[in-house]
N, C-alpha and C positions, 0 to 999 in steps of 0.2 A: 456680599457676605461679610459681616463681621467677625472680628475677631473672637468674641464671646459665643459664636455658635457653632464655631468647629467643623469638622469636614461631617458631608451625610454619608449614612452607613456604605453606600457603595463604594464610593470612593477610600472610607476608611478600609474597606475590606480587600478593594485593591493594592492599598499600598501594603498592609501586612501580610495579603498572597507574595506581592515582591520580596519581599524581606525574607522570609518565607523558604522560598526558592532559592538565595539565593545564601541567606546559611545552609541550605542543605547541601546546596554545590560546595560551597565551602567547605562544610566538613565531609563531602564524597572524596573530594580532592585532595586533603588533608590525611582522609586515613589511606587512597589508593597510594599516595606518593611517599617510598619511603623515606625514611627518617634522611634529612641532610641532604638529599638527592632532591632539588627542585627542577624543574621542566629545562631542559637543554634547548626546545625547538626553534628560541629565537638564531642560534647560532648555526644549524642546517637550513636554514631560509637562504637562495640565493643570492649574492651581493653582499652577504658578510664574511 
């Protein structure tokens, strides 16, 4: 595959389902989490 012929649609259509998914987590997470309060869980994991 050359560079001048680009990804075929399958594959283009998988990488922008990724993308896709995973702005959406991104902004689920962003709007579930309030304001200045980031995820605490690394720090109740045993061993820290």
């Amino acid at each position: 595959m050359s560079f001048q012929q680009g990804l075929n649609p399958t594959a283009r259509l998988l990488i922008l389902s990724i993308l896709i998914l995973f702005l959406a987590l991104g902004l689920i997470y962003a709007w579930a989490t309030p304001v200045f309060e980031a995820s605490d869980e690394l720090w109740h994991y045993p061993g820290f």
